[in-house]
N, C-alpha and C positions, 0 to 999 in steps of 0.2 A: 341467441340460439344459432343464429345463421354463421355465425364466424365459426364455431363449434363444427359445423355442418363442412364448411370449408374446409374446414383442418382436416375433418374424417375425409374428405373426399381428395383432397390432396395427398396425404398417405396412400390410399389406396391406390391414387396413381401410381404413386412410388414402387410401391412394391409388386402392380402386376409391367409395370415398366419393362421387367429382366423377362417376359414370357413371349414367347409370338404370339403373332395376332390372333390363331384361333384359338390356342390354349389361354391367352387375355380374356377374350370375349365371355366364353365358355366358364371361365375361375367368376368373371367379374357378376355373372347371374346371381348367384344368391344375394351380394350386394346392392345390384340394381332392385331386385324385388322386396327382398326384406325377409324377415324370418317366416314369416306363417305362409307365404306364397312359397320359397324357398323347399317348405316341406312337402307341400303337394305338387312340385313339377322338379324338370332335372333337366339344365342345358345338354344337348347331344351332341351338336358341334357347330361349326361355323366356317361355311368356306364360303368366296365368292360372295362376300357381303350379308348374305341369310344366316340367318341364328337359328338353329332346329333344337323346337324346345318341347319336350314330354308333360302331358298332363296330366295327373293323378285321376281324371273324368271330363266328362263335357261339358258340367258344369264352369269347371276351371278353366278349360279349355274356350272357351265361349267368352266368360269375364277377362280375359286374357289375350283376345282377339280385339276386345273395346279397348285396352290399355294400351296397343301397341303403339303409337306413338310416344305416348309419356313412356314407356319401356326403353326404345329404340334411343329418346335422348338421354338416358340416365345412363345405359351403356355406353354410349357414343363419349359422354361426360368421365366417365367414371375410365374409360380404356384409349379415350381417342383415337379409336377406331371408326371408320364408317359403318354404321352397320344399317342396309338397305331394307332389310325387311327379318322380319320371324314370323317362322312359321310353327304353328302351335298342332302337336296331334296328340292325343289320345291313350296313352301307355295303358297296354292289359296286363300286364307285369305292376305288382305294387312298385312304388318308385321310391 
């Protein structure tokens, strides 16, 4: 399974390769979280190292607070990008 895992995560370098770093960081979210986190939040942008990420609720927002480190490296992995922090808020807007 892990070689499999490599591959997918090698492509996906590839292909956000051709983007800048905020538009990388921002594309590479739904990848780093996965499909069912993906549905309830929405990257917003990313300058100056911070990744600003929308939350379907506080729930989410909350669970997603505890994850940010294993977040922060999947991005970092997935974009090679540094990314120093996300910050997580609360969208009143369905997302």
């Amino acid at each position: 399974m892990q070689p499999l895992r490599n591959a997918v995560i090698l492509l996906a370098q590839q292909i956000l390769a051709g983007l800048d770093e905020p538009e990388r960081v921002v594309s590479a979210w739904p990848l780093a979280v996965g499909q069912a986190t993906a549905r309830r939040t929405r990257a917003v942008s990313f300058q100056a190292g911070t990744l600003t990420v929308a939350a379907q609720g506080k729930e989410w927002q909350q669970q997603l607070i505890l994850l940010r480190p294993q977040l922060r490296q999947r991005l970092e992995r997935l974009t090679r990008v540094a990314v120093t922090d996300i910050l997580f808020f609360v969208e009143t807007r369905r997302i």
